[in-house]
ZATITI-486890 format. One line per 5 residues: number of its first residue (from 1); their letters; for each residue x, y, z of N, C-alpha, C, O, CB. Coordinates in steps of 0.001 Angstrom, whole numbers. Atoms other than C-alpha are relative to their C-alpha. Glycine has a CB too. Layout:
BEGIN
NUM) A) X Y Z X Y Z X Y Z X Y Z X Y Z ~ ... .
END
This chain:
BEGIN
1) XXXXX) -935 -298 -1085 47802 -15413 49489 1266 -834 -130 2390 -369 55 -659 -251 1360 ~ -1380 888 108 50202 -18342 48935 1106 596 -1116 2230 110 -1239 -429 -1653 -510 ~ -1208 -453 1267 52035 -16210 45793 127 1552 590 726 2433 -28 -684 -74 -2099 ~ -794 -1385 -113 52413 -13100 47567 1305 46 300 1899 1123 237 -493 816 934 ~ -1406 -273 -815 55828 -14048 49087 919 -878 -915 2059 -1132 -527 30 -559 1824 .
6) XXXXX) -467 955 401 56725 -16388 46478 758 775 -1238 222 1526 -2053 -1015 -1121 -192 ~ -929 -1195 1258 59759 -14786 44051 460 -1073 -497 1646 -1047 -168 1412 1326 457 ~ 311 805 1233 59710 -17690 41676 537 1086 -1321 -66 2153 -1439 -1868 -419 -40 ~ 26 -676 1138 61346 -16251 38271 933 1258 672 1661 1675 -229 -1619 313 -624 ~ -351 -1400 -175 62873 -12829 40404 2100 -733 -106 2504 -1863 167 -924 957 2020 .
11) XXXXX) -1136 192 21 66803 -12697 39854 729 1316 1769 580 2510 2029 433 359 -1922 ~ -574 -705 -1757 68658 -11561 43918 1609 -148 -468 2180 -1090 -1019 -504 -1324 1962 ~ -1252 -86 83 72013 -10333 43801 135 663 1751 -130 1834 2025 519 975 -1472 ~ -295 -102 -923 73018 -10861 47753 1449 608 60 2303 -196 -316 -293 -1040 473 ~ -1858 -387 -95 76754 -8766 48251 584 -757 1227 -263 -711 2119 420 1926 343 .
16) XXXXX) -407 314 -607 78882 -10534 50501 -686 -1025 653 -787 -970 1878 359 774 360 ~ 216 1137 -282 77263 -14055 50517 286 -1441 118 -474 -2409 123 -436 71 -273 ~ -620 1231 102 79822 -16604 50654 -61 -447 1222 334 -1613 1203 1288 -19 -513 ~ 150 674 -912 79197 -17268 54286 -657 1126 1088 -597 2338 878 1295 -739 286 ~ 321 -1059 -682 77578 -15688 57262 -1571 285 168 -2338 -677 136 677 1042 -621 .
21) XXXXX) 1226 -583 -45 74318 -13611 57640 -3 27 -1434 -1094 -401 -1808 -208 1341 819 ~ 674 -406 1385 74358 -12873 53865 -634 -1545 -734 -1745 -1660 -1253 1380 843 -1147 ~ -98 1331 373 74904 -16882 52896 -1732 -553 247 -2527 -1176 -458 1305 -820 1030 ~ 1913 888 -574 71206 -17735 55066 -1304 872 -678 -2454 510 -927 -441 216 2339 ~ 1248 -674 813 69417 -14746 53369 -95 -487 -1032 -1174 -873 -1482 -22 1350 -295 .
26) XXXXX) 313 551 1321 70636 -15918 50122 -1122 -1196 109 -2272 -1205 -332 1384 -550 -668 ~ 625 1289 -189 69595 -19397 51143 -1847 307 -274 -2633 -88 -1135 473 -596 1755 ~ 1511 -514 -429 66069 -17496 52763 -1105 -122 -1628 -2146 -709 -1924 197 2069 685 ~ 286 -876 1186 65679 -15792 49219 -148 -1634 -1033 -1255 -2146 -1199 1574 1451 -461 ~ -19 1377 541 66193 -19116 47347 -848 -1380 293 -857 -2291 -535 1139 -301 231 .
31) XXXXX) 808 509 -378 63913 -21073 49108 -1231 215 -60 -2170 -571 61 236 -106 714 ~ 1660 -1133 465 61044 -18559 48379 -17 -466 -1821 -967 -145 -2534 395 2651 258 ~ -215 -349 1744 62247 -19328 44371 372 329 -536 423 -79 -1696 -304 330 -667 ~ -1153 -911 1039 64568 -16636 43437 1336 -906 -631 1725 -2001 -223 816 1393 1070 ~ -1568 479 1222 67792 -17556 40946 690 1217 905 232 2320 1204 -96 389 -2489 .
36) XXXXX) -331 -926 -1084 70399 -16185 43335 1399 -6 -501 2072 -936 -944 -301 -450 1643 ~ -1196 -62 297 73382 -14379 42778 1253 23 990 1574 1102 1487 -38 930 -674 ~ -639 -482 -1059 76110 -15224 45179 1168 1068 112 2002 861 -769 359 -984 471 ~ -1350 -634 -30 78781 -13001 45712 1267 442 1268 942 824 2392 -381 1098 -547 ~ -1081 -175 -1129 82464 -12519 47689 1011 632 -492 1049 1218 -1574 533 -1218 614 .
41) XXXXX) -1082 -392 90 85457 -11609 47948 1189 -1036 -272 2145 -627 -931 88 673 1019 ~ -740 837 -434 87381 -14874 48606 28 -1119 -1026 -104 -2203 -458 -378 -321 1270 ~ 374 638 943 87168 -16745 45249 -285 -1432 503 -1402 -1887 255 916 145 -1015 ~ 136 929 -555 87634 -19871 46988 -905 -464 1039 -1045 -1676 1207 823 -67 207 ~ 1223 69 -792 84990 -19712 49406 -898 181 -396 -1782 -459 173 -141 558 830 .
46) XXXXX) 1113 9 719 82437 -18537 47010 180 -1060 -902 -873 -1379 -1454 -290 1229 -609 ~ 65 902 1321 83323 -21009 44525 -555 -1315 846 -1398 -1986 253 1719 -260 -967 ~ 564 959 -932 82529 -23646 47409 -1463 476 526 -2377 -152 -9 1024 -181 1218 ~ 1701 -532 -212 79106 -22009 48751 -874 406 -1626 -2039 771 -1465 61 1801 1132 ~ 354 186 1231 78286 -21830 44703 -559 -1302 -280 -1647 -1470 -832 1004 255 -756 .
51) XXXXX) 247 1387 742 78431 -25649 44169 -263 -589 1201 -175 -1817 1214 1227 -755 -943 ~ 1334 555 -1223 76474 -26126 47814 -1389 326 -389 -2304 -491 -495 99 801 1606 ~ 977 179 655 74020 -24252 46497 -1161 -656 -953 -2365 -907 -887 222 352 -107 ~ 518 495 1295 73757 -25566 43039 -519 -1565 200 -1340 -2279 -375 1225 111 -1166 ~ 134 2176 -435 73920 -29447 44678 -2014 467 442 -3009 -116 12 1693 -1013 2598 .
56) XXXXX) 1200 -275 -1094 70754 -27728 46991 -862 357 -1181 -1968 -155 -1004 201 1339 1371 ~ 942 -1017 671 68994 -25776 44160 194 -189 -1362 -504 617 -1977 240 1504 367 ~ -139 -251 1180 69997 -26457 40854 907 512 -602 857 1728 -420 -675 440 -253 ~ -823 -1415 366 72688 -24864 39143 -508 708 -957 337 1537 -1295 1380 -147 -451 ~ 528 -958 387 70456 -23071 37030 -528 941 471 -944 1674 -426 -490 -228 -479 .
61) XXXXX) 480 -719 -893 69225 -21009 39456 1150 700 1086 956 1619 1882 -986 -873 599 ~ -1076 -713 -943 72737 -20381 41220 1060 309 -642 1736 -579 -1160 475 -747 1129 ~ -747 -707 689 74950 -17817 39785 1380 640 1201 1101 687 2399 -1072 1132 -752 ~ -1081 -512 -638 78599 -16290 41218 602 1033 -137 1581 804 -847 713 -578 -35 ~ -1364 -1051 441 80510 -12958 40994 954 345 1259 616 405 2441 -601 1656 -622 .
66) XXXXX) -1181 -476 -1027 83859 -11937 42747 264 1158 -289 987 1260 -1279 1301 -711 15 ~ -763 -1589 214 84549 -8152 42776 -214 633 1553 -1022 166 2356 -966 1225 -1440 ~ 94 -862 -588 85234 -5358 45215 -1018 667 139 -1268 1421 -801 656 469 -216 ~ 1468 -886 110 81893 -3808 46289 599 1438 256 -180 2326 -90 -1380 -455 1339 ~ -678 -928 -342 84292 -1029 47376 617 1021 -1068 938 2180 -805 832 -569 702 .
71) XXXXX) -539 61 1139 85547 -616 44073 -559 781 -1428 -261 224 -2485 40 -1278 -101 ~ 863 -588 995 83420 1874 41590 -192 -702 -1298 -1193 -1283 -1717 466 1255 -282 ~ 258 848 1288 84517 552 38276 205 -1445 123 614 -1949 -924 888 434 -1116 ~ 42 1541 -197 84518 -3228 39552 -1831 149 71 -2562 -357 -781 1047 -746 1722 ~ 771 -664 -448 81574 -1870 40888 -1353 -222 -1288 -2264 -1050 -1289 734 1428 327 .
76) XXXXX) 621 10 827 79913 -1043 37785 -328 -928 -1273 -1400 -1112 -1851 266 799 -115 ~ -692 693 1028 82050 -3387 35149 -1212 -1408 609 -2066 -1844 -164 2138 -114 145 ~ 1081 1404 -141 79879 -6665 37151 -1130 346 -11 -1785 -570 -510 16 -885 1227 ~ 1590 69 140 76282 -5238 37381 -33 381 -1310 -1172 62 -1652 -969 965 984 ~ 95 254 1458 76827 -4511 33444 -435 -1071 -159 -1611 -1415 -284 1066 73 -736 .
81) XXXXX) 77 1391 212 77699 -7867 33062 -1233 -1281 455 -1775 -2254 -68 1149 -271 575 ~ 946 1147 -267 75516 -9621 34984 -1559 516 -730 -2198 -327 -1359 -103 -286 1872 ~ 1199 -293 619 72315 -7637 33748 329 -265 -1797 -556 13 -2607 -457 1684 490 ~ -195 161 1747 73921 -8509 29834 26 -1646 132 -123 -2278 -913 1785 840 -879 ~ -538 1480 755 74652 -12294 30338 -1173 -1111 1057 -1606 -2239 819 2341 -425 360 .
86) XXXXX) 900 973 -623 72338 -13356 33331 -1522 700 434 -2444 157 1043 811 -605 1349 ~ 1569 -865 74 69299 -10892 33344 -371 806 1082 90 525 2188 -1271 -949 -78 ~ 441 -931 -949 67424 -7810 35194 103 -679 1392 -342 -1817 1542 -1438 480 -332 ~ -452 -295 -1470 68687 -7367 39296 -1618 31 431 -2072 1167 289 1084 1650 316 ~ 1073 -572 -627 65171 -7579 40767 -116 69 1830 -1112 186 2543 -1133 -814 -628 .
91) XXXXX) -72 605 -1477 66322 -8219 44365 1374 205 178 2139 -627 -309 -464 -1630 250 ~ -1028 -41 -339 69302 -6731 45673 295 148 1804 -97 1025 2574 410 965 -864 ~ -323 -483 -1746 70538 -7004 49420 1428 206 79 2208 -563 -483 -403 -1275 1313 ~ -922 -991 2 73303 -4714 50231 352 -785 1334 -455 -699 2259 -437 1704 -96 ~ -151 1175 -1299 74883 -7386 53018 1286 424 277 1486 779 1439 -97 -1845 -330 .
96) XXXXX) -1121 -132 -99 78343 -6773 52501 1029 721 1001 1389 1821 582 46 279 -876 ~ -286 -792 -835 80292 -5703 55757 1414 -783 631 1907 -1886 395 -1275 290 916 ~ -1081 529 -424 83228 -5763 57830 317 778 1330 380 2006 1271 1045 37 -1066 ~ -363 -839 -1344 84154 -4935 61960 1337 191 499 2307 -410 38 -611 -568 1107 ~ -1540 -302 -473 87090 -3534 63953 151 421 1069 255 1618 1338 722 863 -660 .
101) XXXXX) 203 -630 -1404 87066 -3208 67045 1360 367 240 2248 -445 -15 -638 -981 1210 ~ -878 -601 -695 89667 -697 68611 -760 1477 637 -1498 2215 -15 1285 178 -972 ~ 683 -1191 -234 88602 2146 70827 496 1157 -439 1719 1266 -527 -194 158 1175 ~ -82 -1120 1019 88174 5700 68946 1258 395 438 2109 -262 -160 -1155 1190 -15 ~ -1444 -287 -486 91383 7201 70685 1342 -396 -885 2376 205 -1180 131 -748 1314 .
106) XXXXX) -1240 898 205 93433 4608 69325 102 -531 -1639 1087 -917 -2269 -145 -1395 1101 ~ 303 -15 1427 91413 4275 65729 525 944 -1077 287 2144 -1214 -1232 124 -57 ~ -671 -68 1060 93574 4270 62669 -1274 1079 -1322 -2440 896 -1670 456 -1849 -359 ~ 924 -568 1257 92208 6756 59814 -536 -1017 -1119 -1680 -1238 -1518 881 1082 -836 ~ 227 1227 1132 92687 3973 57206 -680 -1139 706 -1209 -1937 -67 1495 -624 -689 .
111) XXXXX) 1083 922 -334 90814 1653 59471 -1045 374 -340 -1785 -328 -1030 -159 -307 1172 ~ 1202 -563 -377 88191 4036 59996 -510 -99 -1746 -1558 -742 -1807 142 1708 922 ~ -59 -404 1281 88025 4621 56140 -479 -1647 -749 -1432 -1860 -1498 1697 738 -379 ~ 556 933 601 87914 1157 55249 -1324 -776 558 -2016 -1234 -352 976 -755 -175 ~ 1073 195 -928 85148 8 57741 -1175 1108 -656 -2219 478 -825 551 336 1708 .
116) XXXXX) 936 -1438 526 82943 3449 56300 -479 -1075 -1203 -1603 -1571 -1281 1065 1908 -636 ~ -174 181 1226 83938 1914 52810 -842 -1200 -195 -1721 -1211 -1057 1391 -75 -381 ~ 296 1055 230 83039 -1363 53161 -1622 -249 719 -2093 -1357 462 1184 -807 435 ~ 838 114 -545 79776 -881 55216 -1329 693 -517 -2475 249 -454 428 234 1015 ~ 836 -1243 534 78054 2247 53643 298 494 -1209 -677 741 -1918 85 1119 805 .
121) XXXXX) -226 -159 1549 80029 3195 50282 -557 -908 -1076 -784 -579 -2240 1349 -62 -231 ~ -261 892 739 79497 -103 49160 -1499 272 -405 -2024 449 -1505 632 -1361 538 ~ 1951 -107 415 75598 249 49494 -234 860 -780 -1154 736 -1589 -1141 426 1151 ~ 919 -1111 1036 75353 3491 47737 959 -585 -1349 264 -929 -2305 188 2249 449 ~ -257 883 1354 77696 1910 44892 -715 -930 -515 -1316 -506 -1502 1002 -641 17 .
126) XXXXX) 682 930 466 76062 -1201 44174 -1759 93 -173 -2495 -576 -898 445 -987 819 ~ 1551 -382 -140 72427 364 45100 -377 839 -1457 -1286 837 -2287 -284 1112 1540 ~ 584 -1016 1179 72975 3052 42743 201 -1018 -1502 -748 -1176 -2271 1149 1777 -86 ~ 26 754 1250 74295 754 39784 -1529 -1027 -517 -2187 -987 -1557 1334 -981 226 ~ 1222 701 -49 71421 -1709 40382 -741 802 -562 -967 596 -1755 -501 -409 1205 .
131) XXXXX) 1109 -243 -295 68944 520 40784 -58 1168 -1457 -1081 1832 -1623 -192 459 1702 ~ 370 -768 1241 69600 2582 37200 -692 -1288 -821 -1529 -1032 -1687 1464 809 -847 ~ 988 1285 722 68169 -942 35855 -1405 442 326 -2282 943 -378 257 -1748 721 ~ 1299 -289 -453 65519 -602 38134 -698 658 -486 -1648 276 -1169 -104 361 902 ~ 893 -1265 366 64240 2529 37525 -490 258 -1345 -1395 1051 -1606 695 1174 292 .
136) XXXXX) 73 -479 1416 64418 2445 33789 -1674 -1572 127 -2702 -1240 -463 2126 -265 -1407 ~ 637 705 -2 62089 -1050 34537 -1204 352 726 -2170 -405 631 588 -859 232 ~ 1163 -70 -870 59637 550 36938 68 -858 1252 -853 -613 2032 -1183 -378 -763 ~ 493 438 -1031 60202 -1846 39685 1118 -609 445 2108 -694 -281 -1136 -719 -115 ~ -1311 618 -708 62604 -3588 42137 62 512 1668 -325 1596 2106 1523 620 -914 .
141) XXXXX) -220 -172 -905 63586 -4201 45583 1724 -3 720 2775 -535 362 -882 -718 298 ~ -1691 -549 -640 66749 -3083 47698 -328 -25 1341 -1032 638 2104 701 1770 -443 ~ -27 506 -1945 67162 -4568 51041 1321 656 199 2196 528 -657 103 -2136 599 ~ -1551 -182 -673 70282 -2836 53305 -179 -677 1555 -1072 -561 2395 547 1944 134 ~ 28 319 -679 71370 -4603 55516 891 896 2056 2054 1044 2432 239 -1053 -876 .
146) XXXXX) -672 -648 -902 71912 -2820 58972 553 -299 1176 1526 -1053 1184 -519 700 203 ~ -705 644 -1068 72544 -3112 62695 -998 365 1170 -1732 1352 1144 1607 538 199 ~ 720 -1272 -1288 70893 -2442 66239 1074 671 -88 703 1808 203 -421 -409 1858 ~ -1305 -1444 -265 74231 -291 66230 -475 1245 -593 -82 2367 -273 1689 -230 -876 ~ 444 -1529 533 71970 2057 63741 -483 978 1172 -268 2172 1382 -1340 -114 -1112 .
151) XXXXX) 673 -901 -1108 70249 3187 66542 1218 260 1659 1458 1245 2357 -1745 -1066 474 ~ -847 -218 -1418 72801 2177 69650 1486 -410 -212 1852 -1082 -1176 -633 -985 1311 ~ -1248 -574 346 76481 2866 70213 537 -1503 1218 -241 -2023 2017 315 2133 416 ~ -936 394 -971 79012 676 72266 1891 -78 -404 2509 -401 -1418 -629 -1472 379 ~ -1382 -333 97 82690 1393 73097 865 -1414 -1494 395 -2492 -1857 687 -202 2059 .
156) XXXXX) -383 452 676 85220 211 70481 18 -178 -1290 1081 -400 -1869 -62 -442 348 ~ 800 448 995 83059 -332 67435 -213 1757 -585 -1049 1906 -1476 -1509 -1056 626 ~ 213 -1572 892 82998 3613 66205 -246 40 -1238 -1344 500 -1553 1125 897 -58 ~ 51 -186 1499 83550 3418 62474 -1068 -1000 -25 -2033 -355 -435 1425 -287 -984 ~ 995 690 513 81078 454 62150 -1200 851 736 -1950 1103 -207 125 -1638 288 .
161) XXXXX) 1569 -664 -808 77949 2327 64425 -179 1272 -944 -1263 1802 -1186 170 637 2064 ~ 247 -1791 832 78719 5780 62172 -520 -775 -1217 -1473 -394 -1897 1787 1358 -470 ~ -13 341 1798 79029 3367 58906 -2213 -411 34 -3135 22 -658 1642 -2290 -597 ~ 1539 196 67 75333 1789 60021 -917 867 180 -1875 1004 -580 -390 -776 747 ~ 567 -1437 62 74059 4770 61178 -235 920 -1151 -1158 1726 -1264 735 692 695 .
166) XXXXX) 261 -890 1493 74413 6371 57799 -1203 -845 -781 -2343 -562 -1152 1642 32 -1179 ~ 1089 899 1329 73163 3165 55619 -1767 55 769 -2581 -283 -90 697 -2396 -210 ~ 949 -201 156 69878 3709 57382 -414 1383 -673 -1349 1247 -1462 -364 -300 991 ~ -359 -1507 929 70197 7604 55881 -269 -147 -829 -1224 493 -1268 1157 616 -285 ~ 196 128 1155 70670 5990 52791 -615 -762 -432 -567 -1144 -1601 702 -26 -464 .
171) XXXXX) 1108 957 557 68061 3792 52859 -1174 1072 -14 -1941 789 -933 -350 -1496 1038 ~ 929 -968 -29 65678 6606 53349 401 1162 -1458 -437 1524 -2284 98 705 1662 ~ -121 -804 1083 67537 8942 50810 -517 -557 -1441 -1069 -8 -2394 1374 332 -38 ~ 907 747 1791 66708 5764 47946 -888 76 -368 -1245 72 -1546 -274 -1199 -392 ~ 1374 252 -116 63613 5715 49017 -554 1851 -780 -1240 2080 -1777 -470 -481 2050 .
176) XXXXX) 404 -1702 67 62947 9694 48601 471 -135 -1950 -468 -13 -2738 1456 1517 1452 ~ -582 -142 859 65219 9496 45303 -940 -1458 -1128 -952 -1248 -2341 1662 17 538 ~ 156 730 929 63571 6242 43669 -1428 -758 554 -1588 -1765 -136 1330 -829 -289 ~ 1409 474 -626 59909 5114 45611 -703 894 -1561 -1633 174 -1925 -527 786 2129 ~ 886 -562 1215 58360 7017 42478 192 -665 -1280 -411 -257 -2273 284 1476 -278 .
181) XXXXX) -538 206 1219 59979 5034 39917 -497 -1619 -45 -290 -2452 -927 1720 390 -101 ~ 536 1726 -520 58241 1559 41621 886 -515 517 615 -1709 643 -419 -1132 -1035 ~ -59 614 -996 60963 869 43860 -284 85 1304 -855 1100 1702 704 -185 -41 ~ 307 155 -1379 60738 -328 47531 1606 -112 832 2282 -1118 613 -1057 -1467 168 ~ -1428 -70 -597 64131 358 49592 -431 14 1017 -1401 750 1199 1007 1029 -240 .
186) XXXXX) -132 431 -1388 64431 -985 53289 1273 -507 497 2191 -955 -191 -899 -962 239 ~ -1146 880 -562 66799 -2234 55849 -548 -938 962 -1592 -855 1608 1133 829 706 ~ -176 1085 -951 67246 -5095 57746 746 323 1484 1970 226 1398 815 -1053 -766 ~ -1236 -221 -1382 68806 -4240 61754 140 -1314 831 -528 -1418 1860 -540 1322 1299 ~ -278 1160 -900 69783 -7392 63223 538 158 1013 1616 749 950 635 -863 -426 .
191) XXXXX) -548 -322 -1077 70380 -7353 66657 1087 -719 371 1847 -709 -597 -798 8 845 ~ -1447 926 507 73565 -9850 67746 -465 -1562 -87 -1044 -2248 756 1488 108 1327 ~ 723 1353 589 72809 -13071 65823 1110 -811 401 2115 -191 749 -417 -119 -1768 ~ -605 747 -330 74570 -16086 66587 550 -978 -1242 -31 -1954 -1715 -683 -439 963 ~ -632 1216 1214 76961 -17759 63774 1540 485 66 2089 1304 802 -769 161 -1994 .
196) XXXXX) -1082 486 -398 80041 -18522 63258 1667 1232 377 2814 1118 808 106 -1091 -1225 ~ -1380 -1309 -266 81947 -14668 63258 -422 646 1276 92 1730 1554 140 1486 -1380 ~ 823 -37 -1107 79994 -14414 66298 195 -700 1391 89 -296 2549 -1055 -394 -455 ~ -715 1798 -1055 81200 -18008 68233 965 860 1518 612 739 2692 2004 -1446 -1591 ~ -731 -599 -923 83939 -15850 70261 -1271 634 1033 -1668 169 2101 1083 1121 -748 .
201) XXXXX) 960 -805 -843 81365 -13511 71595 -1083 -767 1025 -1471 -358 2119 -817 830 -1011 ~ 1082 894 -320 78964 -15968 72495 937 -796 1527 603 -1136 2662 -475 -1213 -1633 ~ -782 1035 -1026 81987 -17815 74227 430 308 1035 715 -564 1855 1021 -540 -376 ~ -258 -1011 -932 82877 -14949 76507 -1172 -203 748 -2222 283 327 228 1433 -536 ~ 961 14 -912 80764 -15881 79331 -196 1164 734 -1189 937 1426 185 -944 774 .
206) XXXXX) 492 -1507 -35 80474 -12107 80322 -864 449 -698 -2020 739 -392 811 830 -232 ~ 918 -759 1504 79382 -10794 76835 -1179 -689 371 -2169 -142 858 557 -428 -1945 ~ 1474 1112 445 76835 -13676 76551 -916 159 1664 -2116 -98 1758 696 -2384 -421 ~ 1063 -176 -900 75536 -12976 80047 -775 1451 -9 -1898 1684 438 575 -274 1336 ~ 499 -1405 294 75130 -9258 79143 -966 -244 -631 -2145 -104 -305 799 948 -688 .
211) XXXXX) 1374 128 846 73555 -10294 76017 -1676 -302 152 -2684 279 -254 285 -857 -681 ~ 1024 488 -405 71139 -12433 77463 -906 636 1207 -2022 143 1377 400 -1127 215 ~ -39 -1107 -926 70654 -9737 80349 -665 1076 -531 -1559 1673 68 1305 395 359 ~ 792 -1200 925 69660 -7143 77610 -645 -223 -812 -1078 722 -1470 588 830 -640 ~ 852 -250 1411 67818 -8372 75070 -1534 -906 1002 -1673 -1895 1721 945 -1126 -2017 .
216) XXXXX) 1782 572 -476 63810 -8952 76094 -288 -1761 -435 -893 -2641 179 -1489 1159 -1226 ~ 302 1702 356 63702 -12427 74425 732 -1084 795 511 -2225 1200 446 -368 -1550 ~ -1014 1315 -1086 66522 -13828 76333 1057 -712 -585 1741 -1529 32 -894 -1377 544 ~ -594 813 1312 68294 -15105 73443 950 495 -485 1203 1621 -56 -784 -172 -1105 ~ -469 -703 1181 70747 -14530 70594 -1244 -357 -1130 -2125 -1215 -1180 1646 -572 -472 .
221) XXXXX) 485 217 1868 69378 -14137 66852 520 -1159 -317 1648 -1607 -112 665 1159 -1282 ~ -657 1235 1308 69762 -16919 64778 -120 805 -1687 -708 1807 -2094 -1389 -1874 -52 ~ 238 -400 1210 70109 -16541 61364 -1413 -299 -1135 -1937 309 -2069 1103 -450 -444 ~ 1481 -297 606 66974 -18008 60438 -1012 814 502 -2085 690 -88 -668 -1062 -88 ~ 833 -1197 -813 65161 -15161 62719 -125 1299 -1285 -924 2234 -1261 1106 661 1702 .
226) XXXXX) -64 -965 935 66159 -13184 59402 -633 -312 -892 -874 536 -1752 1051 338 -393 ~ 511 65 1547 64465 -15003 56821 -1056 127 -561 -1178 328 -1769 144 -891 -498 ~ 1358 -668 -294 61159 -14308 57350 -161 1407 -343 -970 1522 -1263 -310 -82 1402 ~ -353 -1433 13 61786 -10448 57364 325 224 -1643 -308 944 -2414 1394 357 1108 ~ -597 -421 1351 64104 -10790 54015 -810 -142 -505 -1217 823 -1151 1013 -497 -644 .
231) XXXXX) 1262 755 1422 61288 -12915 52039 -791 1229 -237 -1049 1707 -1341 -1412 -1576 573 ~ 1127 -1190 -375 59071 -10112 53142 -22 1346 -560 -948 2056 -952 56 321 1383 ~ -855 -1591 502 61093 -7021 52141 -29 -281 -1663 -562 504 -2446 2125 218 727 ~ -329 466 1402 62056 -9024 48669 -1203 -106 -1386 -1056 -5 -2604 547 -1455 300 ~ 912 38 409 58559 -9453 47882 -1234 271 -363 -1520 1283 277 77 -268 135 .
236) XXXXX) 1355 -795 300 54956 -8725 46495 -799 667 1594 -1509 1671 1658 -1192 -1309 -876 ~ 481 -341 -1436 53996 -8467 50468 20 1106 543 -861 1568 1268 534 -573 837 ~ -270 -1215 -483 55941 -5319 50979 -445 1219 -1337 258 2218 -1180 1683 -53 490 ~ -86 -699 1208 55067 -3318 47774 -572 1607 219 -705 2467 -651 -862 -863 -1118 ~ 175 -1891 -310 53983 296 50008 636 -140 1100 370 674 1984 -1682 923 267 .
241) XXXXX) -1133 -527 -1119 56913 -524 52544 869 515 -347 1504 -22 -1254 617 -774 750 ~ -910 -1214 873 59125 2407 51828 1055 368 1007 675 827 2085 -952 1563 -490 ~ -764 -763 -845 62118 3397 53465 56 -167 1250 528 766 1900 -236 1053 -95 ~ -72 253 -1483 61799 1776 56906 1305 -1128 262 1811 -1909 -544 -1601 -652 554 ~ -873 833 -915 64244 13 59261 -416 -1136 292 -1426 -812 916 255 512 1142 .
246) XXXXX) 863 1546 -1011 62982 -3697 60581 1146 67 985 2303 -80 592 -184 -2085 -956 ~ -1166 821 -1056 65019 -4246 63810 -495 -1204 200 -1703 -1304 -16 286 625 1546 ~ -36 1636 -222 65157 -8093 64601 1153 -429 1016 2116 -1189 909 311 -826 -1512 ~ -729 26 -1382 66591 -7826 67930 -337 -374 891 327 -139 1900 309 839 467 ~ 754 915 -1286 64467 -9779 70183 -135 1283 1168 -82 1034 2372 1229 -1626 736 .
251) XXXXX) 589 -964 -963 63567 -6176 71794 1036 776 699 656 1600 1531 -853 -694 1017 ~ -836 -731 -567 66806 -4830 72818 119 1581 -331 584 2377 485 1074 -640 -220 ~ -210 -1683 358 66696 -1220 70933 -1389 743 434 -1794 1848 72 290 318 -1890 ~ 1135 -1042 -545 63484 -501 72916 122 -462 1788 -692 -207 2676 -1943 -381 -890 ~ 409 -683 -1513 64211 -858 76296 1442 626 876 2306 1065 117 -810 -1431 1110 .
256) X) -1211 -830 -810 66992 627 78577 -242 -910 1184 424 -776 2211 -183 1912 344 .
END
């Protein structure tokens, strides 16, 4: 029982882990054993959460890429690379996201477009590149990361609730398209976690009384409320979980 959860030896390529919810999964994922690949946008911020890691973990075990997940042939040009110079993707979480709040009325096409892009394109880009490794290997896991917004809507937030709303879609379509080939595709729905792109919300003594008002636990999420879940998804534990959602919402998308 102690090596079912233990990914010792597995190589994780987290998207959009230079800080944030993706940064604590990596961490999660890395603490279980995996050699972890971080990745951003912000060269300078990953190059700093790189050599926190490496101080924490080794730098043999902590790897970096900067590209556009948005980006097809960036897209493709780094999961080449990294499967030629740092070895088979066995652990990918599809993290990478971005919000905008303006209400629909007033929502820009090219907002809407990049919010889609960056929330749901990115997953079926980087899922599908990954996952032609995969498949040719027989095995591998693909975490997406989602939202309670998959399931529930609130004003403002349109393009991100459609964009999550899909990536559970396309966590089910991987699953249909690649569960025969030995992988396991899931998402993650975090309900509203508490860190630092978060701080405002929290600080709004309204919001935060709502929050705490609606969610059954009473609480926000933390980010370690996720790591438990990821290890789980990433690993020998889940190996006939197929295509499901986890919400991790302290009970808010089941009651009214």
């Amino acid at each position: 029982m102690s090596q079912l959860f233990d990914l010792s030896g597995r190589l994780a390529l987290v998207t959009g882990s230079s800080r944030g919810i993706g940064r604590e999964l990596a961490k999660a994922l890395a603490d279980a054993g995996a050699t972890i690949i971080l990745h951003g946008r912000d060269a300078q911020r990953l190059d700093k959460t790189a050599a926190e890691f490496a101080a924490c973990y080794g730098a043999e075990r902590i790897h970096s890429v900067c590209f556009d997940v948005t980006d097809d042939a960036a897209v493709r040009e780094n999961i080449a690379a990294i499967e030629k110079t740092i070895g088979p993707i066995r652990i990918l979480v599809n993290n990478a996201g971005i919000q905008h709040r303006v209400p629909m009325l007033e929502l820009e096409v090219a907002d809407w477009q990049r919010v889609i892009d960056t929330n749901l394109t990115s997953a079926f880009l980087v899922g599908r590149e990954v996952a032609r490794g995969m498949v040719e290997r027989g095995e591998g896991k693909i975490i997406n990361i989602c939202s309670v917004q998959t399931d529930l809507a609130r004003p403002t937030i349109s393009a991100y609730t459609a964009a999550k709303g899909g990536l559970r879609n396309l966590t089910r379509a991987m699953t249909a398209e690649w569960a025969g080939a030995g992988l396991q595709i899931n998402g993650i729905a975090p309900g509203y976690i508490h860190t630092e792109m978060t701080q405002n919300l929290v600080d709004d003594e309204k919001f935060n009384s709502w929050i705490l008002g609606r969610t059954p636990a009473g609480r926000w999420g933390t980010v370690e409320d996720l790591a438990g879940p990821a290890v789980w998804l990433a690993s020998g534990g889940s190996n006939y979980v197929n295509g499901q959602t986890i919400f991790i919402d302290g009970g808010m998308s089941v009651v009214v």
